[in-house]
N, C-alpha and C positions, 0 to 999 in steps of 0.2 A: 461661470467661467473662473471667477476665483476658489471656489471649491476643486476645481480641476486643474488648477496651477498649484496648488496647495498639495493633491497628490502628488503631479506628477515630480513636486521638490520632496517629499517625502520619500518614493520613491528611488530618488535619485541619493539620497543621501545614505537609503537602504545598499542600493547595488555597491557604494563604493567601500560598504564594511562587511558586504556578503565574504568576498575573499578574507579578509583580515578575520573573520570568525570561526574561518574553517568550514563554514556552512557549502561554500561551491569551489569546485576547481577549478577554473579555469580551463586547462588542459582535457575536461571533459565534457565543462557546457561551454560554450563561445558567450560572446559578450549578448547577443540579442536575446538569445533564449535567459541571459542571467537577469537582462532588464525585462524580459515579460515576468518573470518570477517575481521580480522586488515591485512591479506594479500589482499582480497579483495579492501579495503580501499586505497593501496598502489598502485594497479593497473591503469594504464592512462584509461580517461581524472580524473577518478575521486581522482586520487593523487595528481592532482593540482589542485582541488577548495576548498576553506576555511574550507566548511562543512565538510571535512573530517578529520578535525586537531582532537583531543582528545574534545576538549572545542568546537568544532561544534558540532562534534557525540553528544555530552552533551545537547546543548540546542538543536537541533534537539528532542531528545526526549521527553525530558521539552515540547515542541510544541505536540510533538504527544498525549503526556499525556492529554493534556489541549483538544487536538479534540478528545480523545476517550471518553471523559468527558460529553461534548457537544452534541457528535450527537448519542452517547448513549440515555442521557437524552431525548435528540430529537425524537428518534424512541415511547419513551415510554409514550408520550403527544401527545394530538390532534395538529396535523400538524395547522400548520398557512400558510398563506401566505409569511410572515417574514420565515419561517423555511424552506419551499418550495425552496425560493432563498437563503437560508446560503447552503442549499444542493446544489446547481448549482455552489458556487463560491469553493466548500471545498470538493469536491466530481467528480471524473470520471462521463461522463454520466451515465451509465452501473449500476454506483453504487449508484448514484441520484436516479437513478428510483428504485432500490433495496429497498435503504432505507425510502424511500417515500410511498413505495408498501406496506410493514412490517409497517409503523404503520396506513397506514388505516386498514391494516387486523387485527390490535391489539385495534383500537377505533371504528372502523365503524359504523354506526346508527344499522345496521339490525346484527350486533354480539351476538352471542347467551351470549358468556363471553367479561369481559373486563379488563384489564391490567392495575396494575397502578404499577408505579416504586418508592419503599418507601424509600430506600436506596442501593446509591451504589460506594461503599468503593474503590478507587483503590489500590491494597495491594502490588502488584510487578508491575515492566514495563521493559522491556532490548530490547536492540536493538540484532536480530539477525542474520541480513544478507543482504548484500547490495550490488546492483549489477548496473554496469551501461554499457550498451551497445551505439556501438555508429551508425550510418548510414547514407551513403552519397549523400543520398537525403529524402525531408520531405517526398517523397510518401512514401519509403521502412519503415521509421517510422510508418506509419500512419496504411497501410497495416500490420505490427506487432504487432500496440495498439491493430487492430482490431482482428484478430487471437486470443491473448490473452483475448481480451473479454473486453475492458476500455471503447469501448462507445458501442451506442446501433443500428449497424447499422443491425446486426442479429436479433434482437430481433423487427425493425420494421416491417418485411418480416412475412407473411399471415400462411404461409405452410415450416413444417419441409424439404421440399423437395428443396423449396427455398432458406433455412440456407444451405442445404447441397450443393447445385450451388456453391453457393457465398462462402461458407469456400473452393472451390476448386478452384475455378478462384481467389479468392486472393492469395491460395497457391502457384497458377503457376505463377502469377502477380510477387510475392514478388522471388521467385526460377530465373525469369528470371531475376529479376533487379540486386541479386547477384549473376549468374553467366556471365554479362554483364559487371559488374565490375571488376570480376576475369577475363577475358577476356582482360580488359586496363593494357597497360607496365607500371611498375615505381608504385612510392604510388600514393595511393588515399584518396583523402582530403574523411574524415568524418564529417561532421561539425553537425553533429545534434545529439542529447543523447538524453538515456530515461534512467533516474537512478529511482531505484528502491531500497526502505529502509525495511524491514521487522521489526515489533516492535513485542514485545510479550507481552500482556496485564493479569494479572490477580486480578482479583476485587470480591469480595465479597458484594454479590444483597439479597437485597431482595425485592421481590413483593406481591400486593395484586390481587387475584382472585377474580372475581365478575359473580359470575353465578345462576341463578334462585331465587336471593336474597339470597344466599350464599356469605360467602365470606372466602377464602381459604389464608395464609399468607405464601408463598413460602420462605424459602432461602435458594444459594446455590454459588459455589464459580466458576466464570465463567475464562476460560481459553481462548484467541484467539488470534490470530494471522494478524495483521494488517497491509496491504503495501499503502505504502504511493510513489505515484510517481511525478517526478518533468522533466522538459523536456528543463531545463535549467541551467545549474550551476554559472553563474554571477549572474543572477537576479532571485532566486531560488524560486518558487512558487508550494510548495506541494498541492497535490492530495490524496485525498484518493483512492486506485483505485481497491481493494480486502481486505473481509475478511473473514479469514482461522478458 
């Protein structure tokens, strides 16, 4: 019980300097979901790495703003070579190939329209939800990235029949390896994490459409939801690894 009054004062002293850090808006998450966050927060491993102090959550975001900036921009220009690899080093595979895919189908040679990005405003950003699981071995990890979809070992397979094998034989893979753990007496070292940060972005775009020598000038105010994952917390190297 006093470990449990302990967080939840931890907690609480988190949520009341989430605002003051810059880490959440207010005007975008309400107050409940800001106190599941800062409980969150407070939870092991990730109550004791830096990133989770009020002034991490802070620049953490700061960072995420600055990559939804980037490979926004990225998506909405002919791909380079140069952009090709900023996607590999700042990006999930799953999500490389994602956002790679989207702007050739947005510049392509043989596109009947073409997309250009005129302006785009970031107007809000808060962090919404963060979560960090832990696992006591890299397979059981790896086996979970791929379940959730962060690389692309699904998507190199011929035949949906194939994806459907493979999401089953990793289901059983991963079901065995945690109930072979539950199985062992005493604790069990976990020594591997995969934390996961949820941001909420909203930006105000506008674009130009280029179609049969048309050209059409869109704007409209874009809402999403961005996770950024890290598989490390000493030497923290985010991911972008979903967006919602």
């Amino acid at each position: 019980m006093q470990r449990i009054f302990a967080q939840a004062s931890h907690a609480s002293r988190l949520y009341e300097t989430l605002l003051e850090s810059g880490a959440c808006d207010a005007s975008l998450v309400w107050a409940v979901p800001r106190m599941a966050l800062a409980l969150q927060c407070t939870m092991p491993p990730l109550d004791e790495a830096e990133l989770a102090t009020a002034s991490g959550l802070g620049e953490f975001v700061e960072g995420a703003a600055h990559a939804y900036e980037t490979l926004n921009a990225l998506v909405y220009r002919r791909s380079t070579t140069r952009d090709l690899g900023l996607l590999e080093r700042t990006c999930t595979p799953q999500m490389a190939r994602v956002l790679s895919a989207t702007a050739e189908e947005l510049h392509g040679a043989d596109r009947a329209m073409t997309y250009t990005l005129e302006e785009s405003a970031l107007a809000r950003r808060s962090l919404r939800a963060a979560v960090c699981d832990t696992f006591a071995t890299e397979r059981e990890r790896e086996l979970e990235h791929a379940l959730r979809g962060y690389d692309d070992l699904l998507h190199d397979l011929d035949t949906d029949e194939a994806r459907s094998k493979m999401l089953v034989s990793m289901g059983e893979e991963l079901t065995e390896l945690r109930a072979a753990r539950g199985d062992e007496h005493g604790a069990v070292e976990a020594p591997f994490v995969s934390c996961e940060f949820d941001v909420l972005f909203e930006s105000n775009e506008r674009m130009s459409v280029e179609a049969a020598g048309q050209t059409v000038v869109v704007e409209k105010r874009q809402l999403s939801t961005w996770r950024f994952l890290t598989t490390d917390l000493d030497d923290v190297e985010w991911r972008l690894a979903k967006i919602f």
